[in-house]
N, C-alpha and C positions, 0 to 999 in steps of 0.2 A: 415141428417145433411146438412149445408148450405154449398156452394160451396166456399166462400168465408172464409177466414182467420181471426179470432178474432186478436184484437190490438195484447190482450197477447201472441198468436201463434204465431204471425212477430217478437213481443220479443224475443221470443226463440230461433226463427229463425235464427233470427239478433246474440243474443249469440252465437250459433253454429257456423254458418261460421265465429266469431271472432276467437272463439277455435280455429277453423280448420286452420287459419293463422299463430296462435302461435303451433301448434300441430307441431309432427313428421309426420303426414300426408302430411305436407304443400308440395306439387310438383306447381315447377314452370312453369310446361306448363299448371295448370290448374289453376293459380293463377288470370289470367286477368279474364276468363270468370267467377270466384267468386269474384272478384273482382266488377266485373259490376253487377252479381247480388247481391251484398250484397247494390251496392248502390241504385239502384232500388227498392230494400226492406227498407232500410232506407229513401227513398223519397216517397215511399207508408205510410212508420208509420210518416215522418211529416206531412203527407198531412190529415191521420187520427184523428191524436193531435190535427192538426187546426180545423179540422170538430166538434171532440167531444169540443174544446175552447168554441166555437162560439157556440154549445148549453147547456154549462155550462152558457154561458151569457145571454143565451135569458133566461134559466130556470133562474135564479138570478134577473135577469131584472122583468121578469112577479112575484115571490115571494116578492119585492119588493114595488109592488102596492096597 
């Protein structure tokens, strides 16, 4: 299995640590450092979005011709 995280795995991801915000779980001395990674996971799947974008365009672009 690849070391790396499918889009839809950081989806889930991303779900999860929202849960975990609204959850009875939620403790506030662990709140920032999920805090930070939730946003760095959220800056990994725009960053993915754009990559898959931009080869939904080339693929449309070249079908195109």
């Amino acid at each position: 299995m690849s070391a790396t995280k499918s889009l839809n795995q950081k989806f889930e991801e991303l779900e999860k640590a929202k849960e975990w915000f609204y959850s009875d779980e939620f403790n506030l001395d662990e709140a920032t450092s999920k805090y930070k990674e939730t946003i760095k996971l959220a800056k990994e799947i725009e960053k993915d979005l754009a990559e898959l974008k931009n080869e939904i365009e080339v693929l449309a672009e070249d079908f195109s011709k």
